[in-house]
PyMOL CGO cylinders between C-alpha atoms (Angstrom):
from pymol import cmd
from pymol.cgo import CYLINDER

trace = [
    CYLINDER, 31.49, 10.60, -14.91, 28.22, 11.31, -13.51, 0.3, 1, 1, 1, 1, 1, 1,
    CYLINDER, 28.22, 11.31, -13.51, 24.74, 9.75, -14.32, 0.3, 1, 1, 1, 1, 1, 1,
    CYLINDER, 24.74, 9.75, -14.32, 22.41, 11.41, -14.59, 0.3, 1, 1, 1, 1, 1, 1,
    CYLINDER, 22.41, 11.41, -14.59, 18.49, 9.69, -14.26, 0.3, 1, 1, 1, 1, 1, 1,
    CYLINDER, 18.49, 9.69, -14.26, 15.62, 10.90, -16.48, 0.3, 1, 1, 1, 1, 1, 1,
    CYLINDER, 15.62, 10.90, -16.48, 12.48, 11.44, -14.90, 0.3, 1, 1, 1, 1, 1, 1,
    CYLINDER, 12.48, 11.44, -14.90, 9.32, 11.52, -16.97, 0.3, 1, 1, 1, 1, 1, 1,
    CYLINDER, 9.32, 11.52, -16.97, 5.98, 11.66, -16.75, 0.3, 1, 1, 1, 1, 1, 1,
    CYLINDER, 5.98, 11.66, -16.75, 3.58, 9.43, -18.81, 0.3, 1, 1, 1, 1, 1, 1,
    CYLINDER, 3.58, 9.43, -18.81, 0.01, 9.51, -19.13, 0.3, 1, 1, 1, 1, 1, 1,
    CYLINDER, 0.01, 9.51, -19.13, -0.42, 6.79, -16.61, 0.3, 1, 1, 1, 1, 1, 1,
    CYLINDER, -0.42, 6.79, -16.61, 1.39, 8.60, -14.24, 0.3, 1, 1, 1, 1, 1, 1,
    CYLINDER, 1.39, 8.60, -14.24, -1.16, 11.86, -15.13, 0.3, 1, 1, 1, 1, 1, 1,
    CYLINDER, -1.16, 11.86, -15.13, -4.21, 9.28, -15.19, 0.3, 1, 1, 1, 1, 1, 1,
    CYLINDER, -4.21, 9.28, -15.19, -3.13, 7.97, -11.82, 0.3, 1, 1, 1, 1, 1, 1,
    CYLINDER, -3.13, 7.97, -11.82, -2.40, 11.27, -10.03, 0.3, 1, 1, 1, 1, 1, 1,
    CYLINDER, -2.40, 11.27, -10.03, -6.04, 11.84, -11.32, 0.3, 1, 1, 1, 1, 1, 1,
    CYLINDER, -6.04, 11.84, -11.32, -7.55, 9.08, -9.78, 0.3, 1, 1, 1, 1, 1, 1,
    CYLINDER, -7.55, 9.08, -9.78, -5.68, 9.64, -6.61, 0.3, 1, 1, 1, 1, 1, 1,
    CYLINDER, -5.68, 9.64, -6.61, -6.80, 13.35, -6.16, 0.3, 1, 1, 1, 1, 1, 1,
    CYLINDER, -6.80, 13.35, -6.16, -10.42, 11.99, -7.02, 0.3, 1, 1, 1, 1, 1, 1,
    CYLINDER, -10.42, 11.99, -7.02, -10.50, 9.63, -4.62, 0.3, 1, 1, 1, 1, 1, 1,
    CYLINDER, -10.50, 9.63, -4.62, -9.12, 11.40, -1.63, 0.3, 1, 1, 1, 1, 1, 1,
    CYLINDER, -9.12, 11.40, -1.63, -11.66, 14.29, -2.24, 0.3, 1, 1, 1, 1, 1, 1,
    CYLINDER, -11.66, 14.29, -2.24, -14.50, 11.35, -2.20, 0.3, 1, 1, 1, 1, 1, 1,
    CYLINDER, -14.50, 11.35, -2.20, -12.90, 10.07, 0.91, 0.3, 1, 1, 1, 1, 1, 1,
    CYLINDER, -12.90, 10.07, 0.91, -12.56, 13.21, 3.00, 0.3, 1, 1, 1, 1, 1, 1,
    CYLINDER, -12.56, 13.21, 3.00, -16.37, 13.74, 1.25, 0.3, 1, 1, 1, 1, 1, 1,
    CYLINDER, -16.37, 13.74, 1.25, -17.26, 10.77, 3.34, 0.3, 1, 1, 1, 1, 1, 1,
    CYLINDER, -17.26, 10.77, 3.34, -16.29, 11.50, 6.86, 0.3, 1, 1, 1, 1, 1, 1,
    CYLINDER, -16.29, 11.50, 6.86, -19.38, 10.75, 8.39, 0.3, 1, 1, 1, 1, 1, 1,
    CYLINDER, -19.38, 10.75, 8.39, -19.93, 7.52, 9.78, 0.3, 1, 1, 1, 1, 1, 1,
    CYLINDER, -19.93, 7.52, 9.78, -21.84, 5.18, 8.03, 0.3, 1, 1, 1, 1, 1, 1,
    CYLINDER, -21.84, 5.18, 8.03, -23.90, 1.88, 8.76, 0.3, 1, 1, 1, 1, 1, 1,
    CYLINDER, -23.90, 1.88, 8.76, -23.45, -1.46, 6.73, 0.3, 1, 1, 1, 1, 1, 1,
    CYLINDER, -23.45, -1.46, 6.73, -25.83, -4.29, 7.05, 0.3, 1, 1, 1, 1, 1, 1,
    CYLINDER, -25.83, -4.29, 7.05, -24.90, -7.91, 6.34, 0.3, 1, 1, 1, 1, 1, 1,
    CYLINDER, -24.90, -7.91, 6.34, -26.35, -10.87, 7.17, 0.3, 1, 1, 1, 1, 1, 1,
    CYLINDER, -26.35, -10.87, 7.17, -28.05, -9.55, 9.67, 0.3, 1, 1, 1, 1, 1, 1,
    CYLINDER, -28.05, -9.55, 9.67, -25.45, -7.54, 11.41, 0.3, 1, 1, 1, 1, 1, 1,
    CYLINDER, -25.45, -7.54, 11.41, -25.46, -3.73, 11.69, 0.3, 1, 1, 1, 1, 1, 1,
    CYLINDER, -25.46, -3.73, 11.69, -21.75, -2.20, 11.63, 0.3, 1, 1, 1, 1, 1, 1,
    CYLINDER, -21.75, -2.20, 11.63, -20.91, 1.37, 12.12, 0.3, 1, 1, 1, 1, 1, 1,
    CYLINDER, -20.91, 1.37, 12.12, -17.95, 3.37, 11.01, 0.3, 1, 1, 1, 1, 1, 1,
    CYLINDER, -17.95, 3.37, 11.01, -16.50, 6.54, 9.21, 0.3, 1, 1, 1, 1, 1, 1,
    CYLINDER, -16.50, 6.54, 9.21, -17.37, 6.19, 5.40, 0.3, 1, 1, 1, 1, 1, 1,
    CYLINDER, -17.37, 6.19, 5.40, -13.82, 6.66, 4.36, 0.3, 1, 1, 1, 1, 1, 1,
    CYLINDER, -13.82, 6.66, 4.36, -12.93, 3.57, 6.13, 0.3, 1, 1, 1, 1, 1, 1,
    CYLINDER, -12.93, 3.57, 6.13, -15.74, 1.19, 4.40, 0.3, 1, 1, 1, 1, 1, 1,
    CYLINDER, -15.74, 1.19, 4.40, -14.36, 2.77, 1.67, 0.3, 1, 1, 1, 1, 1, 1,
    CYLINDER, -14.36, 2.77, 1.67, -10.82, 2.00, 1.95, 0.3, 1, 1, 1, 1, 1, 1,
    CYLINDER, -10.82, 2.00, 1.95, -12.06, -1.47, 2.89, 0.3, 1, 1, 1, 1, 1, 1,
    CYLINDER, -12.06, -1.47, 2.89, -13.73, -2.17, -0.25, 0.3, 1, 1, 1, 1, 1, 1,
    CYLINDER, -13.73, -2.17, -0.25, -10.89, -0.79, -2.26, 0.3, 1, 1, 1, 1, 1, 1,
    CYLINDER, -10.89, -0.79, -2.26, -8.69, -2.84, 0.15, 0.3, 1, 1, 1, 1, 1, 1,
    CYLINDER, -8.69, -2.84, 0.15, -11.26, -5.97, -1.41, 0.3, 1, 1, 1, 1, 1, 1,
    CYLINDER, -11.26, -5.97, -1.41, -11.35, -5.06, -4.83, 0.3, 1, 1, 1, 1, 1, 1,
    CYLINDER, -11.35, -5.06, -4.83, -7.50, -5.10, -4.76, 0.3, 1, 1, 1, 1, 1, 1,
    CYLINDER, -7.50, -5.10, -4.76, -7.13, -8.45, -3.53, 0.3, 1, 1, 1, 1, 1, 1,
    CYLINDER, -7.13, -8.45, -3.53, -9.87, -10.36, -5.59, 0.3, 1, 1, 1, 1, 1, 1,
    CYLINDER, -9.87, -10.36, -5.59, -8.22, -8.30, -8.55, 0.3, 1, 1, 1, 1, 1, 1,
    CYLINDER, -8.22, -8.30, -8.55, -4.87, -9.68, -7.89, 0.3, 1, 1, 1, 1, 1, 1,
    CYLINDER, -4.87, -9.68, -7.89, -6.76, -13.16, -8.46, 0.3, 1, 1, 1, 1, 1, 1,
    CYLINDER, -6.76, -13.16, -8.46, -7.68, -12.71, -11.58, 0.3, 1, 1, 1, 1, 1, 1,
    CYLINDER, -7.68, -12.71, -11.58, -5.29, -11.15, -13.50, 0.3, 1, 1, 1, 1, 1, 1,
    CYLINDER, -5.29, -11.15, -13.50, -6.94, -10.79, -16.85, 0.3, 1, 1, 1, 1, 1, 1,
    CYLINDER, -6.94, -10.79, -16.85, -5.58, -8.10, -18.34, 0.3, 1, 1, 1, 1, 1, 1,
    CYLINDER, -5.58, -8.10, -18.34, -1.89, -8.72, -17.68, 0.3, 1, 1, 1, 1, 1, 1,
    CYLINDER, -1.89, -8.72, -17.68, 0.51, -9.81, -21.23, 0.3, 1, 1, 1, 1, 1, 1,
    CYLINDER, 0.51, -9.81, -21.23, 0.49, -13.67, -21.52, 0.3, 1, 1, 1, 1, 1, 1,
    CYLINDER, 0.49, -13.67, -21.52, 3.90, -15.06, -21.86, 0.3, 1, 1, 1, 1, 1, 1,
    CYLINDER, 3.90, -15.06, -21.86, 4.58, -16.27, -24.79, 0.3, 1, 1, 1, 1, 1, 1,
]
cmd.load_cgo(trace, "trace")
């Protein structure tokens, strides 16, 4: 006997595939290079890239704070 594995697709699944398409079209948008000044310092590089890194940011402080993950009860 075979099984056989159901394959659906949910709204987050559609919401994400959204997001994804959205953001690679604002990425490829941003090809040019860009300058970034902090403290002081001048940095230069692609947009996409300072974008990615701030994504790359906002990922990792957000795995910090994890407030809208179920409490255990």
């Amino acid at each position: 006997m075979s099984e056989q594995s159901s394959f659906k697709v949910t709204p987050k699944m559609i919401i994400a595939l959204l997001f994804i398409a959205i953001g690679a079209v604002f990425i490829f948008s941003n090809s040019g290079d860009a300058t970034m000044h902090f403290f002081g310092v001048a940095m230069t590089m692609p947009g996409w890239l300072w974008v990615l890194l701030l994504l790359a940011i906002g990922v990792i402080i957000g795995s910090f704070f994890p407030w809208f993950q179920k409490r255990k009860k």
